[in-house]
C-alpha positions in Angstrom: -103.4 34.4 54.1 -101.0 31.7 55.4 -98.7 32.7 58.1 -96.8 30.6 60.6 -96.2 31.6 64.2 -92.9 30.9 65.6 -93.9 30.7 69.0 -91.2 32.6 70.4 -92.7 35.6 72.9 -95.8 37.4 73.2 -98.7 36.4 70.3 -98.9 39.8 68.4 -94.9 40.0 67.8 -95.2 36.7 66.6 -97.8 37.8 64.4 -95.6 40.9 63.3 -92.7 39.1 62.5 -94.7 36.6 60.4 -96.2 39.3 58.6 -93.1 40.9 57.9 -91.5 37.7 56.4 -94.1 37.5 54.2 -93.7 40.8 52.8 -89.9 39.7 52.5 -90.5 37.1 50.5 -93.0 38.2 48.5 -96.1 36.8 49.2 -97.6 39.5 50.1 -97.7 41.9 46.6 -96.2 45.7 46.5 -99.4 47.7 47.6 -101.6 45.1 48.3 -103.9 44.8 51.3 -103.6 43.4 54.1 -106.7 41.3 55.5 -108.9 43.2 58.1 -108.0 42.5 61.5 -111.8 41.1 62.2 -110.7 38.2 59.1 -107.4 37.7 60.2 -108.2 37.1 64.1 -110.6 34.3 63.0 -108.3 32.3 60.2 -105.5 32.7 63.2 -107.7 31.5 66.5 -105.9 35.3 67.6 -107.9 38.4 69.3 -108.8 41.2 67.5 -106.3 42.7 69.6 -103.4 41.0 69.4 -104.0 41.9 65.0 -104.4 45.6 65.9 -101.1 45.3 68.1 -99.3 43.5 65.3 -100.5 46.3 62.5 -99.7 49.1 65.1 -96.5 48.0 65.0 -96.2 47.0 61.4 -97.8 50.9 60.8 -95.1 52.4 63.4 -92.3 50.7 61.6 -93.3 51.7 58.1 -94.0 48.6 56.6 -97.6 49.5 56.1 -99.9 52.6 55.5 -103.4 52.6 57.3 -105.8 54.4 55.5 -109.1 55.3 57.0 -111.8 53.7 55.9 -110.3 51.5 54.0 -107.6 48.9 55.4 -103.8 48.6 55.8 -101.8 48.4 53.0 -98.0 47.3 52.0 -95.4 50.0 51.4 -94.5 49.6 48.5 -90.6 50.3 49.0 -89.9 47.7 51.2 -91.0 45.0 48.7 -87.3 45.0 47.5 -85.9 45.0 51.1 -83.8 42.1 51.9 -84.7 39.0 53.6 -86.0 39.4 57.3 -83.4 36.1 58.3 -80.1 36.4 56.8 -78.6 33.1 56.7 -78.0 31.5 59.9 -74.7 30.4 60.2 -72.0 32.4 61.6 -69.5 35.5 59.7 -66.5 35.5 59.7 -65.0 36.9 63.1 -64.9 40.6 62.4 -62.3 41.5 64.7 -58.8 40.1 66.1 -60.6 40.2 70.0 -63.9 38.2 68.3 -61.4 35.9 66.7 -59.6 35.2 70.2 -62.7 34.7 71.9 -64.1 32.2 69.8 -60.9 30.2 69.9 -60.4 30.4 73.9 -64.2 30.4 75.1 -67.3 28.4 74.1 -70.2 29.6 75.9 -72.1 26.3 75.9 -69.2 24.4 78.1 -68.5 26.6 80.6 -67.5 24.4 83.6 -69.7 24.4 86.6 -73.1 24.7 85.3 -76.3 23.5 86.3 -76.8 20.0 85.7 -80.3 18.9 84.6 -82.0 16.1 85.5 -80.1 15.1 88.6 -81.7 15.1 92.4 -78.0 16.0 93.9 -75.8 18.6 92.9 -72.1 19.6 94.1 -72.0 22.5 92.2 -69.8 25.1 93.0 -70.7 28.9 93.3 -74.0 28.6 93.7 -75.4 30.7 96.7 -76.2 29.7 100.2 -80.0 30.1 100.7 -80.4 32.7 103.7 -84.2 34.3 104.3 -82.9 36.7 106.6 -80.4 38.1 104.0 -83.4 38.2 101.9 -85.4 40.4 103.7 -82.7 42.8 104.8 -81.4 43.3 101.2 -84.9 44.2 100.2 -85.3 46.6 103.0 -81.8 47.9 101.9 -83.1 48.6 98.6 -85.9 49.7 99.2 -84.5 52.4 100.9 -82.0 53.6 99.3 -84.4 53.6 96.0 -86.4 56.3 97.8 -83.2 58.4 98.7 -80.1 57.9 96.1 -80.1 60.8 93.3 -80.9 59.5 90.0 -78.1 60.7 88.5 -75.4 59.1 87.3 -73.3 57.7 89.8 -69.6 58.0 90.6 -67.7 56.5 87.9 -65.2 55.6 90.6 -68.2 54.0 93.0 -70.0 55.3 95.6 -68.4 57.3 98.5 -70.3 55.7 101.1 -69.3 52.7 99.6 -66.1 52.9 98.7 -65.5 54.0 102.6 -67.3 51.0 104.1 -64.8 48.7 101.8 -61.6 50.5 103.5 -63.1 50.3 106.9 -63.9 46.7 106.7 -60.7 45.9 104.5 -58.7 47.4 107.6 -60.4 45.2 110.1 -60.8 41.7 108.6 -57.8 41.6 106.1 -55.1 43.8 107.5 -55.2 46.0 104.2 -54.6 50.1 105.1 -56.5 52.2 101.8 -58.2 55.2 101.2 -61.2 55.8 99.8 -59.6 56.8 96.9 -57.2 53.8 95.7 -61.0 52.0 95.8 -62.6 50.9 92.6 -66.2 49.9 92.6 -66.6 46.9 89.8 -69.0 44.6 88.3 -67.7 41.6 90.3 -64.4 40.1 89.6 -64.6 39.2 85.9 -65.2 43.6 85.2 -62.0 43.7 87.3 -59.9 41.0 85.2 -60.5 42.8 82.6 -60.2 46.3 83.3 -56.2 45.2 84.9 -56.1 43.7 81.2 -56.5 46.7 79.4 -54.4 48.8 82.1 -51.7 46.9 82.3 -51.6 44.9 79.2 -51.0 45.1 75.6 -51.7 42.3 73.0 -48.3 39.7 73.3 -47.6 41.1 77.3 -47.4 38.2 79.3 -49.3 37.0 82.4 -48.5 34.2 84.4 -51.5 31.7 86.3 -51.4 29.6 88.8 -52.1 25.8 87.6 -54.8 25.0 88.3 -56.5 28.4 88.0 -59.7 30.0 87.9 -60.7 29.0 84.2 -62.7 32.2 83.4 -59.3 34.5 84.6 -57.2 33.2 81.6 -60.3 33.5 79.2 -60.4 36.8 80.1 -56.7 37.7 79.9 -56.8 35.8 76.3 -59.3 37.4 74.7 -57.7 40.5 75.8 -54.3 39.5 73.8 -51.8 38.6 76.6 -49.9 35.3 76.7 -50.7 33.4 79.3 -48.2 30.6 80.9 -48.9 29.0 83.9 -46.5 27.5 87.5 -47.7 24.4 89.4 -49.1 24.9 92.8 -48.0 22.9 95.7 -49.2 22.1 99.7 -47.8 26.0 100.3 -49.2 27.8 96.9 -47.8 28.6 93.7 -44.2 27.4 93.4 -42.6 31.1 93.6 -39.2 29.8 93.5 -40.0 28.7 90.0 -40.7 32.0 88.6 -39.3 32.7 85.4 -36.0 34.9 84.8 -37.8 36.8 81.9 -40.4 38.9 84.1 -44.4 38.1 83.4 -46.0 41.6 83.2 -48.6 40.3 85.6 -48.9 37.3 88.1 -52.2 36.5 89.1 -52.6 34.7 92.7 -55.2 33.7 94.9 -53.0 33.7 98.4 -55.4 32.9 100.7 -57.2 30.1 99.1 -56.0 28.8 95.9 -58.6 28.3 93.3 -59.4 25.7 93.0 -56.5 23.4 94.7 -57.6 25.3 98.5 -53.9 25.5 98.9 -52.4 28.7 101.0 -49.4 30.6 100.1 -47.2 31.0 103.0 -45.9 33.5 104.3 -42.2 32.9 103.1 -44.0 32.1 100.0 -45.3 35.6 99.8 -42.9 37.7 100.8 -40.5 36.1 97.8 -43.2 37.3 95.1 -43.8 40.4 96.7 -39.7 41.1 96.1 -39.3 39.6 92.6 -42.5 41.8 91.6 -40.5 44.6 93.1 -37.2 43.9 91.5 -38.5 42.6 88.2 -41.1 45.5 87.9 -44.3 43.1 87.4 -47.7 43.5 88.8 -49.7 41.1 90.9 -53.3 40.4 91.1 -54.5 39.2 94.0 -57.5 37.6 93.8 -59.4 37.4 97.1 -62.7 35.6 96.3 -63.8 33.8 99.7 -61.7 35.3 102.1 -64.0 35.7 104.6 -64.2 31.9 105.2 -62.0 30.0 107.0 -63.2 27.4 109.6 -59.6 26.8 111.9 -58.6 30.2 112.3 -59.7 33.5 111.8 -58.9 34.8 108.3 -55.8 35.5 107.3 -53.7 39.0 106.1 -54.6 39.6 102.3 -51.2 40.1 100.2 -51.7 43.3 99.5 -51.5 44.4 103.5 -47.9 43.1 103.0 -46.5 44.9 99.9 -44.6 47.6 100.6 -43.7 48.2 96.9 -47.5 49.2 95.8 -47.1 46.4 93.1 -50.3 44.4 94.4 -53.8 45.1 93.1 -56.5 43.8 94.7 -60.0 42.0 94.1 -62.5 41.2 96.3 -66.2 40.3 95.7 -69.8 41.0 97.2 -70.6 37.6 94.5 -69.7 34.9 96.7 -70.3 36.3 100.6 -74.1 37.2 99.6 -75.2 35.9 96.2 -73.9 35.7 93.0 -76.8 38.0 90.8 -75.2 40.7 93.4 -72.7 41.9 90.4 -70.6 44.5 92.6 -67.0 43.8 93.7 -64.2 46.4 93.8 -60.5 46.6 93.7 -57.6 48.5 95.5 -55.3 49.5 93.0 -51.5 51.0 93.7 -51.8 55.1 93.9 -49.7 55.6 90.6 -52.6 53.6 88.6 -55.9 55.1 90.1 -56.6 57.2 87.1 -55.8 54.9 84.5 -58.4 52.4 86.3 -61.0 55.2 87.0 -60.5 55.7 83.1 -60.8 52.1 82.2 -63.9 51.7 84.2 -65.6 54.9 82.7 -65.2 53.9 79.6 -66.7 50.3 80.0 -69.9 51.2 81.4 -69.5 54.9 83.2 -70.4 53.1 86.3 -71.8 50.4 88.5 -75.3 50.6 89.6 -75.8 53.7 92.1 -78.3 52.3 93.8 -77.5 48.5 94.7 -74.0 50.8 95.5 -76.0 52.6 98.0 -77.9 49.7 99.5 -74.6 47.6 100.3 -72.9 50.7 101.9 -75.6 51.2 104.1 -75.5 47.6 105.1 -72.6 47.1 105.6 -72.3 50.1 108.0 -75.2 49.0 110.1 -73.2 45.6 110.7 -75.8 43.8 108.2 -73.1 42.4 106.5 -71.1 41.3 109.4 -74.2 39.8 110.6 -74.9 37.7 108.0 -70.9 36.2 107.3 -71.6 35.6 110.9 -74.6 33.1 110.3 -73.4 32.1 106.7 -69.9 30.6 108.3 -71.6 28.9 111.2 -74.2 26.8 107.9 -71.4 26.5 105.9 -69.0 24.9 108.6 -72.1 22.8 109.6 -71.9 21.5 105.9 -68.6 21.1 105.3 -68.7 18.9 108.2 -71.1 16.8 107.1 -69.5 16.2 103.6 -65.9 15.5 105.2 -67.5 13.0 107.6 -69.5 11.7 104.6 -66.6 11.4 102.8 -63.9 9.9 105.4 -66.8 6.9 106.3 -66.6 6.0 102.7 -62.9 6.8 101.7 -61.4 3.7 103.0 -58.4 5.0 101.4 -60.1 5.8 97.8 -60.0 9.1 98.0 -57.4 12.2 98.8 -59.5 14.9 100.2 -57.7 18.8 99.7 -58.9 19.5 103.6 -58.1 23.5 103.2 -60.5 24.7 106.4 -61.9 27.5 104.2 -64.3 28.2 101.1 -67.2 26.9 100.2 -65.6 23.5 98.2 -63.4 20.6 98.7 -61.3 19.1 96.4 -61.2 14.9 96.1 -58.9 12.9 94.0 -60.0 9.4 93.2 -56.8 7.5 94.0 -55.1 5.7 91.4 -58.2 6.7 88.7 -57.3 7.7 85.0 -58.7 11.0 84.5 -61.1 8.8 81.9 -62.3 6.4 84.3 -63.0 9.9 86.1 -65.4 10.5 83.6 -67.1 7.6 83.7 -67.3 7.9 87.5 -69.4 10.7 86.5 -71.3 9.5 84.2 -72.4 6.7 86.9 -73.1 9.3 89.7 -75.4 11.2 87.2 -77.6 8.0 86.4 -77.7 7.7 89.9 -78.9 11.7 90.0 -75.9 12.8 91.6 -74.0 15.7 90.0 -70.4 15.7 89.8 -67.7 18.1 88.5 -64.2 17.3 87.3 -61.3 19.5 88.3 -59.8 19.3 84.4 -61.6 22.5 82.9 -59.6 24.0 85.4 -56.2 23.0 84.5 -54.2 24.2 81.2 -52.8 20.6 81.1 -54.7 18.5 83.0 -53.3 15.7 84.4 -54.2 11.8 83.8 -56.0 11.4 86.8 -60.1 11.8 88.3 -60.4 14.8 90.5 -63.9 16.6 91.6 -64.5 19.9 92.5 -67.4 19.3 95.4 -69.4 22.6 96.5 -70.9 22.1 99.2 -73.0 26.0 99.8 -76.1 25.1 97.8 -77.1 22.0 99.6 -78.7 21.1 103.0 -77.0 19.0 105.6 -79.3 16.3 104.8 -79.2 16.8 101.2 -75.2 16.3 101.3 -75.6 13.2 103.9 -78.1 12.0 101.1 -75.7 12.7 98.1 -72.7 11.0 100.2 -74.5 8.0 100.2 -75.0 8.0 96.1 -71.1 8.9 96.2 -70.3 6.2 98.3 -72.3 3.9 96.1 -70.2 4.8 93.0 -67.0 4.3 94.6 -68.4 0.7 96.1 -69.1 0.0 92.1 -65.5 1.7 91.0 -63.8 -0.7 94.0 -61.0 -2.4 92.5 -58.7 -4.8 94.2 -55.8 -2.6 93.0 -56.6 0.2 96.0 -55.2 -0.3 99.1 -56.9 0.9 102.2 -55.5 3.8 104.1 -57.0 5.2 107.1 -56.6 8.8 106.6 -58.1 9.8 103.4 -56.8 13.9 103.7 -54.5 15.7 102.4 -53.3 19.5 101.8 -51.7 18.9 98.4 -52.4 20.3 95.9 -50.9 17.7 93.6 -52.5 15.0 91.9 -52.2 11.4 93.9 -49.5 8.9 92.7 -50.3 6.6 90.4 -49.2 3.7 92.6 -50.8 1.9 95.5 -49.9 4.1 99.2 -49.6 2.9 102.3 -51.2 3.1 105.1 -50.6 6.3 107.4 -51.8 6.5 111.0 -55.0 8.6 112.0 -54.2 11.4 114.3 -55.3 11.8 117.7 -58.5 13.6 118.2 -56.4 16.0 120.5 -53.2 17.3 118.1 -53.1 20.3 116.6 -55.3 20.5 113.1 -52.5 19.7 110.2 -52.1 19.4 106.9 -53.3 15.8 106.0 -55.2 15.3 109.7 -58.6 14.5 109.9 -59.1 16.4 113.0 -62.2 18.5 112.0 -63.2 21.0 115.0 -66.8 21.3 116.2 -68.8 24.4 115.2 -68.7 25.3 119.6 -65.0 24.6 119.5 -63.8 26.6 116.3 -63.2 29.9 116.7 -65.2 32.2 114.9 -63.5 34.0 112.2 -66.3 36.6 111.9 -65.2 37.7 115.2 -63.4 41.1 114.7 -59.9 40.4 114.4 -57.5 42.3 117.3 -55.2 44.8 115.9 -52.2 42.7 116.5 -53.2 40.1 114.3 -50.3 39.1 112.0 -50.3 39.8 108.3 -49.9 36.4 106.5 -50.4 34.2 109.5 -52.0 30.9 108.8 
């Protein structure tokens, strides 16, 4: 019998689906016999047992009757069955929200991924490598393993849980909740989409920030809304350009804009928090790296200024531990707790009880706390390095988004065509350097070359390493067209002109750290934003 493997998974399913296409197809007649599994293991270079597993399973599934003593034979009413492969090319989307996704998302080109092949990568959101969080998360597990009930958990989350998020909201981002306006989530894309369906009908409209978080308005499309988008400056979006016709939702990132590291101020945010109170619109507030800011402690979420209850918040285990960590949560307005508890019922009755168990406990023993503590101390010590890297090889090439917080920067290449961009790119990848363009994250990109550098998954010398292959691209971009500048930073969020700028003096090592200095504190001079906050601490202050 001739039968071709297809070399995907274990040897005795590969045996069992070749067998089965050849009773498909007909090669195999109605009744016949199948060879003995002695024969068969030889013609095939198999074990006897990986035959027997194959005609187990053949036997199990009723495409064959054993009889003793004499052999395995075909059933005879699945000779007329239909083709094992139907034809492999795709249906027809079968729904309107199949339709929608296949028009807004492609999962082969989502922006950010792995590249292969190169030594160096910038990539964004990939997790900072800690040992020590390692070892405590396993113990965490461990534990609660051996004590959580194996039931199914609270829909809602985890009371242990849910009351270590309002005790640690209260103390590093000024937000007052009760355990019970807390939903436990899937990370934030679960909580995009469960504010889609309560909030949202098909044609509702919610309004981005541009740029945005690209994945956000995937998830807000697929769902049926209309999405529009308002520019982002050096202080956040542009509320003052907010539509007269109400969005139904707005959806922000406050405290550092994705992926433009702007911050809304506090004028800024008070003027959204009234127009979603007069016009009746909700807000999402988006709170993704909070816990990272490297000039100042962290600032007041949103949500600890609305008085209106029209903010709902998101915040994320994903990015402060490690991204296979899928639990986040949000704090939703009083009047829509039961619609959300709903929503999240019916997606998947509940986030895993005991990972749910593990963080509460960890984060009430001060793990948590702990480890922020040592992850902003390596990420400052490597944001460092890039910015110096960076600045030594600017000489007035590049406009550096300087935000003091996250875990990226965003560079402009001065006076670059987003297309030479591109080819910037292409260069730094033949030189194994990995680079990522800022376009996927714009609606309407604009004509010029910016990079989205993260900075967590690489070493201090790894980054001074990659520098040095940046710096070697922009020597073989150099065009006599730039003109030097000596501070290459700036706080905008706007794309650079496209004309020649002058020359601006470099601060003084003593002023204050500003918007567009180059002043970069020392890890023993910066304070500490992991430091408990005191209670006076201002909400909104930058």
């Amino acid at each position: 019998m001739h039968l071709q493997l297809d070399g995907r998974g274990p040897l005795h399913a590969q045996l069992t689906r070749a067998l089965k296409s050849a009773v498909f197809a007909g090669r195999v007649s109605e009744g016949a016999r199948l060879p003995a599994t002695r024969q068969l293991a030889r013609e095939l270079g198999l074990s006897r047992n990986t035959v027997l597993a194959a005609y187990e399973q053949l036997r199990a599934e009723g495409f064959v009757d054993g009889r003793v003593g004499s052999g395995s034979y075909v059933t005879p009413p699945l000779q007329n069955a239909r083709p094992l492969h139907a034809v492999d090319s795709p249906l027809p989307p079968q729904s309107q929200f199949a339709r929608r996704a296949r028009i807004v998302h492609d999962h082969l080109r989502i922006p950010g991924r792995a590249i292969p092949g190169v030594r160096y990568a910038f990539q964004y959101g990939v997790p900072l490598a800690n040992p020590a969080l390692t070892s405590a998360w396993a113990r965490e597990l461990a534990h609660a393993a051996a004590y959580t009930s194996p039931n199914y958990p609270a829909s809602q989350g985890v009371p242990a849980l849910r009351e270590a998020v309002c005790d640690y909201l209260a103390r590093r981002r000024g937000i007052q909740a009760e355990p019970q306006d807390v939903v436990i989530v899937d990370g934030t894309q679960q909580a995009v989409a469960l504010t889609a369906r309560v909030l949202l009908d098909p044609g509702d409209e919610a309004l981005l920030e541009e740029p945005h978080y690209s994945a956000m308005r995937e998830a807000l499309q697929i769902h049926g809304a209309k999405v529009t988008t308002l520019a982002v400056d050096d202080n956040g979006m542009k509320v003052g350009e907010l539509p007269a016709t109400p969005p139904k939702l707005i959806c922000v990132t406050p405290s550092h804009q994705f992926p433009s590291g702007a911050v809304l101020s506090l004028p800024r945010r008070l003027q959204l928090l009234d127009y979603a109170r007069q016009h009746g619109s909700w807000i999402l507030e988006d709170d993704y790296d909070g816990e990272f800011r490297y000039d100042a402690r962290p600032l007041a979420a949103l949500r600890s200024l609305d008085e209106g209850d029209r903010v709902i918040y998101v915040g994320t285990f994903s990015k402060a531990m490690f991204p296979s960590l899928r639990l986040g949560y949000l704090v939703v307005p009083a009047g829509l707790r039961g619609d959300f508890v709903n929503a999240k019922w019916q997606d998947d009755f509940g986030s895993c009880g005991i990972e749910q168990a593990a963080l509460a406990r960890f984060i009430v023993d001060g793990g948590f706390e702990r480890h922020l503590r040592r992850a902003w101390k390596t990420l400052k010590e490597r944001r460092d390095a890039l910015l110096d890297g960076l600045r030594r090889c600017s000489r007035g090439r590049l406009q550096i988004n300087d935000s003091h917080a996250g875990m990226h920067l965003l560079v402009w290449l001065v006076d670059r065509s987003a297309e030479e961009g591109e080819a910037f790119i292409a260069r730094a990848r033949s030189l194994g350097l990995g680079l990522y363009p800022i376009a996927p994250y714009y609606r309407s990109p604009p004509d010029r070359a910016g990079l989205l550098l993260g900075y967590c998954g690489l070493s201090v010398g790894e980054i001074e390493q990659a520098v040095a292959l940046f710096g070697q691209c922009l020597e073989e971009f150099s065009s006599p067209r730039v003109q030097p500048c000596e501070s290459g930073l700036s706080a905008t969020a706007t794309p650079p002109p496209a004309t020649p700028r002058r020359s601006t003096p470099r601060p003084s090592h003593g002023s204050p750290a500003t918007p567009g200095s180059t002043r970069d504190a020392s890890p023993a001079a910066s304070p500490n934003p992991m430091d408990p906050a005191p209670a006076s601490h201002p909400a909104g202050s930058r």
